[in-house]
N, C-alpha and C positions, 0 to 999 in steps of 0.2 A: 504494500500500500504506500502512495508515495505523500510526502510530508504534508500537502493540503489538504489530502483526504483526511488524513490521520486525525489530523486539527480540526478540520471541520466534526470530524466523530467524536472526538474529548469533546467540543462545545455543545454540541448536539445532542446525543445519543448519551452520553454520562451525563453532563451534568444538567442536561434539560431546556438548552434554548432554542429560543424560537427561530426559524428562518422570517425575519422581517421583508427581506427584500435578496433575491438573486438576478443578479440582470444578466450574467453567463457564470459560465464554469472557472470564471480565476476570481470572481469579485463575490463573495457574501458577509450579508449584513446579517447578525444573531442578536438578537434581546431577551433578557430575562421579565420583562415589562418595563422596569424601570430604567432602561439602560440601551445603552448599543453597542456590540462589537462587532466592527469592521473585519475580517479575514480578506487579505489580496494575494495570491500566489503571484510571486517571484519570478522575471524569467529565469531559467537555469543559467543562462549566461551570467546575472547577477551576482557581484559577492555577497556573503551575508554582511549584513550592515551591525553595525556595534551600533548599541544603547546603551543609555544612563537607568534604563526603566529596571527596579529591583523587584517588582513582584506590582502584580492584579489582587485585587480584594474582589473576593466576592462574596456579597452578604447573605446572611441567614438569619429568622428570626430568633431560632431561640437555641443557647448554648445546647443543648441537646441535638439540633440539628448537625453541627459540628461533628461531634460522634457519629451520627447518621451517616452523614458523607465519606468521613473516613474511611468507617468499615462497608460502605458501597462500595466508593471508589479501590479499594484493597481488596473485594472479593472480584472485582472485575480487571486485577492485575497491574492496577496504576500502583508505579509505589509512591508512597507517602514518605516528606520530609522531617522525620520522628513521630510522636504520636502528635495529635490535638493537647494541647495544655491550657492551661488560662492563664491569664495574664496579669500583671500588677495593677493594672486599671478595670479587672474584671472580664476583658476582652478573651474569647476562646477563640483558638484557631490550629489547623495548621498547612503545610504545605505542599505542595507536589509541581511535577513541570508538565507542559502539555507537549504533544509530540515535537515541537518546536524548539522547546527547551527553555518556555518564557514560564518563569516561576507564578504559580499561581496560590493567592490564600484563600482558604474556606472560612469566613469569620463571622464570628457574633459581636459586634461592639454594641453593649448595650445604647449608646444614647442614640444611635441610629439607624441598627436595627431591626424595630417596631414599626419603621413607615412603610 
């Protein structure tokens, strides 16, 4: 499976988003409702490009859902960046890469969220 499929199935198909919009096979737009993420393949002639970007959040409402994900996302073969733990401000999370290698978090920060 080559790297946009891939990414596009971690967005999809694991973690649940929506196809907002595909206009062809190199361009999709995914949302969770509140949100958008862009996927664009690459041409192959492309290098890959260096970022400052350390990690995607992605929210859940309630510390329990964290655990939820984890052991989904772990029975379905993604590994995970230690367990889920919480945080000095309350915050539960934790972390995994998507086939692309962009560090993604599963979190609960209570003040936001609830929305």
């Amino acid at each position: 499976m080559r790297a946009f499929e891939a990414t596009r199935r971690f967005y999809v198909d694991l973690l649940g988003f929506g196809v907002e919009w595909e206009p062809d096979g190199d361009n999709v737009y995914l949302t969770s409702g509140a949100d958008n993420l862009a996927l664009h393949r690459s041409p192959s002639s492309a290098a890959r490009r260096e970022t400052a970007l350390d990690h995607v959040g992605i929210l859940v409402r309630e510390a329990g859902d964290v655990d939820a994900w984890a052991a989904y996302l772990r029975a379905q073969g993604v590994a995970l960046h230690g367990e889920p733990r919480t945080h000095r401000d309350g915050a539960r999370s934790f972390y995994v890469d998507d086939p692309d290698g962009n560090r993604v978090q599963i979190i609960h920060h209570p003040p936001i969220s609830g929305r």
